[in-house]
C-alpha positions as CSV (number, residue, x, y, z in Angstrom):
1,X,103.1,-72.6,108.1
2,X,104.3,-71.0,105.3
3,X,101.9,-67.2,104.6
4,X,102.1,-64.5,102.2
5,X,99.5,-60.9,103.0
6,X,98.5,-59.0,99.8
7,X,96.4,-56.3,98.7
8,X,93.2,-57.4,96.4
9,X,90.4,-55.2,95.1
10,X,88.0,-56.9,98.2
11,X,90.6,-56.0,100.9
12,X,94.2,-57.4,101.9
13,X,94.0,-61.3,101.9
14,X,96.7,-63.6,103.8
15,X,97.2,-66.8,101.8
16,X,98.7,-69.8,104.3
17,X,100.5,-72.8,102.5
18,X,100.6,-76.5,104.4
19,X,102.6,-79.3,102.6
20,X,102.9,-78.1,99.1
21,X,99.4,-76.6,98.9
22,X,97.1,-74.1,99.3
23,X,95.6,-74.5,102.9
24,X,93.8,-71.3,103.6
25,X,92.8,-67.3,102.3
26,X,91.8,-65.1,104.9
27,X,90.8,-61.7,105.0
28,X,93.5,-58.9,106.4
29,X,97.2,-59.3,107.0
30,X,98.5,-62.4,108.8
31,X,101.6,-62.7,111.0
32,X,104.7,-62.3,108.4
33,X,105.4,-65.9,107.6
34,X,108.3,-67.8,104.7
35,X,107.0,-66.7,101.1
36,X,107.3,-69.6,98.8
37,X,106.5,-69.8,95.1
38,X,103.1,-71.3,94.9
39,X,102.0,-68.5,97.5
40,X,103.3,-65.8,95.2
41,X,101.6,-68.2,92.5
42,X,98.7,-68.0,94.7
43,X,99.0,-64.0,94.3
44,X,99.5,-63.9,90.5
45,X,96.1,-66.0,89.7
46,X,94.1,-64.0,92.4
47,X,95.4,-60.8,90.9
48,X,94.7,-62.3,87.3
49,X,91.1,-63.2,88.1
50,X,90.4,-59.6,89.9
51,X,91.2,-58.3,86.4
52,X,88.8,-60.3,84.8
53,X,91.5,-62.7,83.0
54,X,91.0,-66.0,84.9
55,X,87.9,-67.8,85.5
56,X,89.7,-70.9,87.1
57,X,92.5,-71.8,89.5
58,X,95.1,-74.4,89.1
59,X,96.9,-74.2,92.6
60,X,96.8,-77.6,94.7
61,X,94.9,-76.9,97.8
62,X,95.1,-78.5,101.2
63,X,91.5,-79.2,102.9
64,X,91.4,-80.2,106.5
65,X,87.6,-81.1,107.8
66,X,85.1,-83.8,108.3
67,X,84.3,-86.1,105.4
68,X,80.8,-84.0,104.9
69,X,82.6,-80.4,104.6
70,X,85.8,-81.7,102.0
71,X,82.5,-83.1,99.8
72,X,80.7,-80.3,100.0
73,X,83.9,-78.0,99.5
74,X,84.4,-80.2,96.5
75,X,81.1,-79.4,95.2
76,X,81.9,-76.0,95.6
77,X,84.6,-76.1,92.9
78,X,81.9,-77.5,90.7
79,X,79.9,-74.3,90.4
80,X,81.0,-72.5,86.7
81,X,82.2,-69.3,86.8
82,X,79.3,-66.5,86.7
83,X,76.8,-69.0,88.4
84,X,75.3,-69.5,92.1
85,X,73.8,-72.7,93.9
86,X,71.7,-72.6,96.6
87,X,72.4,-74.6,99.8
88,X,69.5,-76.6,98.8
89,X,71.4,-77.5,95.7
90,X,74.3,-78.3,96.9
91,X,72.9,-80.7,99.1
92,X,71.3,-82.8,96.7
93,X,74.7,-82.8,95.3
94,X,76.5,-83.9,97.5
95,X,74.4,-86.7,98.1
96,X,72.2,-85.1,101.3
97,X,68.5,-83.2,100.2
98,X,67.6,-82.4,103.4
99,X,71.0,-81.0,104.8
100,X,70.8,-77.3,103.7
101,X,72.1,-76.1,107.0
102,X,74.8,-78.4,107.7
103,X,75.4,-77.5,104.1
104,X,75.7,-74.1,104.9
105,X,77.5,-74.5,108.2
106,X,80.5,-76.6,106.0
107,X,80.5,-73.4,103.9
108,X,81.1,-71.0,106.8
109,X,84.7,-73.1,108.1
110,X,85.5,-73.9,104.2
111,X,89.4,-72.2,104.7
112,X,89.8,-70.9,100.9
């Protein structure tokens, strides 16, 4: 897998790529892996929206989980910029009221 470790203004960040796409941000520096261009694209929009200059991304991502956590991760790219749901919310969008905590768990492994 393809990784790229950088420094951000909430700590050094490895980004991971997996077929063509974003698969994964974690926090501190990951093993030294083959740079590519949409990792050091993944750098650039990070970098851009730390400054205050991008309030969206436009890097294909790579999402590997159950069918519950990809639609809930998906929700999560619904929420505008500036604004925050609450579990509760984004179970009733994604189709589940009464699944706060499995709503929350999906949260905790989302990779990016």
């Amino acid at each position: 897998m393809k990784a790229l470790s950088f420094a951000t203004p909430i700590g050094d960040l490895t980004a991971f790529e997996k077929e063509g796409a974003l698969a994964a941000l974690r926090f501190g520096i990951g093993e030294a892996g083959e740079e590519s261009p949409l990792l050091q694209e993944c750098r650039r929009q990070l970098a851009e929206y730390f400054a205050g200059q991008r309030k969206t991304f436009s890097l294909p991502i790579h999402l590997e989980g159950t069918d519950f956590q990809k639609r809930v991760w998906q929700a999560l790219r619904q929420i505008p910029y500036g604004e925050t749901w609450s579990y509760q919310r984004l179970a009733q969008q994604v189709g589940r009221p009464g699944a706060c905590r499995a709503v929350g768990m999906a949260i905790h492994h989302n990779p990016l």
